[in-house]
Every structure is written in structure tokens, then in C-alpha cells.
C-alpha positions as CSV (number, residue, x, y, z in Angstrom):
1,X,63.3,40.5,120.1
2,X,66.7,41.5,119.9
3,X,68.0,44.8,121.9
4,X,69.8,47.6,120.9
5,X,73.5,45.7,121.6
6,X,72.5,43.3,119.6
7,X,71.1,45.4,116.7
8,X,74.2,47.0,116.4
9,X,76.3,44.0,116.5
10,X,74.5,42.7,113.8
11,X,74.4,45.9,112.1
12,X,78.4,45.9,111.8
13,X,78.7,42.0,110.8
14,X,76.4,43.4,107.8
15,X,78.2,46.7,106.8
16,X,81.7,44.6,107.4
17,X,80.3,41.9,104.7
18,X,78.4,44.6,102.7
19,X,75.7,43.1,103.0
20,X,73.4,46.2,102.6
21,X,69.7,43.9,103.1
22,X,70.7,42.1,106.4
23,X,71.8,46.1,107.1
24,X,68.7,47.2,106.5
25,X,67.3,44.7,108.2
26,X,68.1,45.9,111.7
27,X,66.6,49.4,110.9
28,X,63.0,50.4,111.5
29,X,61.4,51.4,107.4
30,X,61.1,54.9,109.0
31,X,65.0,55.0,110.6
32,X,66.9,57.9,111.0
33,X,70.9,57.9,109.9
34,X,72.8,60.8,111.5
35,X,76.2,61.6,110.4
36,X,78.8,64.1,109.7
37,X,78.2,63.8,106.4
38,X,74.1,64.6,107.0
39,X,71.0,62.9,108.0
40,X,69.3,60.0,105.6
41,X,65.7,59.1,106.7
42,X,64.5,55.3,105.9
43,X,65.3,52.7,104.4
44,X,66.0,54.1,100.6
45,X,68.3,57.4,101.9
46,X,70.1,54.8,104.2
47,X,70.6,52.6,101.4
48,X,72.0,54.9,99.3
49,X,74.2,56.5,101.8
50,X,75.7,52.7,102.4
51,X,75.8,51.8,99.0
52,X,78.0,55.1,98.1
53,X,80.3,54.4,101.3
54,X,81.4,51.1,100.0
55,X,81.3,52.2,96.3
56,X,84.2,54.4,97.4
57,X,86.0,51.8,100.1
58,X,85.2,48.4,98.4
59,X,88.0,46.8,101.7
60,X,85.7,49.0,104.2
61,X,85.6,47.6,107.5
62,X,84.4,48.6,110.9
63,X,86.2,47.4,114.0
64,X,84.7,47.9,117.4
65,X,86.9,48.4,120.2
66,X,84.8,49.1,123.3
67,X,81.3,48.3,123.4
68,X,79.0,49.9,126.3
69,X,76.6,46.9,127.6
70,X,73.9,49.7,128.1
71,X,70.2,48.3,126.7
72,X,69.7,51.6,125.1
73,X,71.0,53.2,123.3
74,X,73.6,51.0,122.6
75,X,76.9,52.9,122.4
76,X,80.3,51.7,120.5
77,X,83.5,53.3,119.9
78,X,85.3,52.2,116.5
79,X,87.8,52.4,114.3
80,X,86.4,52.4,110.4
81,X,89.9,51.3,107.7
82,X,89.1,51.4,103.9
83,X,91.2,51.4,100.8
84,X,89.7,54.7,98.8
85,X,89.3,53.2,95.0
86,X,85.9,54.3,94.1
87,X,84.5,57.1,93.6
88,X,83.3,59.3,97.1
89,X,80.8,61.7,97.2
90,X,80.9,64.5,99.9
91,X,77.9,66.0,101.3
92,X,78.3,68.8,99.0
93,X,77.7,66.5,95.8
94,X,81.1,66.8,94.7
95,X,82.9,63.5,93.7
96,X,86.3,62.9,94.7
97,X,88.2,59.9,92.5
98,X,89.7,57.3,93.7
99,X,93.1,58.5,95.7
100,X,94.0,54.7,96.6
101,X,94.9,56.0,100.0
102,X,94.3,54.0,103.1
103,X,92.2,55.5,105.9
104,X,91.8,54.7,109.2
105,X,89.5,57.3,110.9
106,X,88.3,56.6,114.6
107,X,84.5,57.4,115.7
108,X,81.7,56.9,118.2
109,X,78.1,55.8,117.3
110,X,74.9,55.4,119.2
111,X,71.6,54.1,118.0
112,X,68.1,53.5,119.9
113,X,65.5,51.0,119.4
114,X,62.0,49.8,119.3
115,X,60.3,47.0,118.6
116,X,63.0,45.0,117.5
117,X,64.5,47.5,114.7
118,X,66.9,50.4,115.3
119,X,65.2,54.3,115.2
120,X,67.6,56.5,115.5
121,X,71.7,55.9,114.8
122,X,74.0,58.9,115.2
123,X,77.7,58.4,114.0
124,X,80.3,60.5,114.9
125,X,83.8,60.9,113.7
126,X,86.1,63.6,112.3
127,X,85.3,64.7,108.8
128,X,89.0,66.8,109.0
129,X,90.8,64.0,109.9
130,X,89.0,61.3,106.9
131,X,89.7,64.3,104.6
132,X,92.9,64.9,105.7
133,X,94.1,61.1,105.3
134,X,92.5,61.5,101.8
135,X,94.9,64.1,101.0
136,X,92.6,67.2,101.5
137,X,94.6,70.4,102.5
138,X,92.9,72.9,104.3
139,X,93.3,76.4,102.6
140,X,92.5,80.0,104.6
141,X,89.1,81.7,103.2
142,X,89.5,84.8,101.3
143,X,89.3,87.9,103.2
């Protein structure tokens, strides 16, 4: 039964081939996908949320860059590079079109097993600085 490590290596061999069954694969049917962006909860929300992600960054890649050899939760820090030229969705349900910008946005994840499938996977990483590379401006509230 593989462990959490190796869940999560497997896990980005699949996202970095978009391969979203053998991604699915390491998740438990009832998983839990935490992000910036918001939460996704099994196996058809995950889906979705993947499928969207490489919709928008077709060259989407995740490169790991320190690994922590704990059991569990496993623990990697990354660095995630795309090419935006589909469509992205933002967790408000806007779409933004393609801006063929490169991004290169660095991030932490941590996910937790059992029995042989991944439960829980938080992702973090800075929504300001994806936007940002995107050519987002921030803009003062109105008073």
C-alpha cells in the first residue's frame, strides 16, 4: 500500500502528463481538494477543478523542489509554470481568456492518507502573485 510520499509523487507524474484518471486514482472517492481557489469534495469536483486548470495551461507543469520524507502528511514545496491559452475560470465564475502569458507561481501542498488513497490535499500558493503574472491590476475599493 503506497504512503503518503508516494501518493503524491504519483499524483504529480499524473497532473504533469494530464493524466486526470491515474490522478484520480491516488484520491480516496470521498477526497477533499483545498485550495485558494476553494474546496472540491470527491472525485467529480476534483475532476472538474483539474480538468479546468489544464483547459487554461494546456503546457502546465508542476516541479517539486524539496520534498519532506515525513510518512504523513506528506509535504512538498513547488514551483507550478503554464502557458495561459485557454480559457480560466476564477472562483468567482468569471472566465478570463487566454492572455498567452507565462506563469510561474511558487506553492506548498500537503495531503494525508488512508488506506492507500489520499483524504485530504491542501495547496497553497499566492492567488496575487498568479493574477498578477496574468496581468491582473489591483485597483483601490470605492470609498
Amino acid at each position: 500500500m503506497p504512503n503518503a510520499r508516494e501518493l503524491k509523487d504519483a499524483f504529480i507524474a499524473a497532473m504533469n502528463e494530464h493524466d486526470l484518471g491515474r490522478l484520480l486514482d491516488c484520491y480516496s472517492p470521498d477526497a477533499v481538494y483545498v485550495s485558494p481557489a476553494g474546496v472540491a469534495e470527491g472525485h467529480e469536483q476534483i475532476a472538474w477543478k483539474f480538468e479546468h486548470l489544464f483547459t487554461a495551461f494546456p503546457d502546465l507543469k508542476i516541479t517539486p523542489w524539496h520534498k519532506f520524507e515525513w510518512l504523513d502528511p506528506s509535504v512538498t514545496e513547488y514551483t507550478l509554470t503554464g502557458t495561459h491559452t485557454g480559457p480560466f475560470l476564477l472562483p468567482d465564475g468569471e472566465v478570463v481568456e487566454p492572455t498567452g502569458r507565462r506563469i510561474v507561481v511558487r506553492g506548498v501542498c500537503a495531503c494525508s492518507t488512508e488506506d492507500g488513497r489520499i483524504i485530504t490535499d491542501r495547496d497553497y500558493y499566492d492567488q496575487l502573485e498568479l493574477y498578477c503574472q496574468l496581468g491582473f491590476r489591483l485597483t483601490p475599493a470605492p470609498c
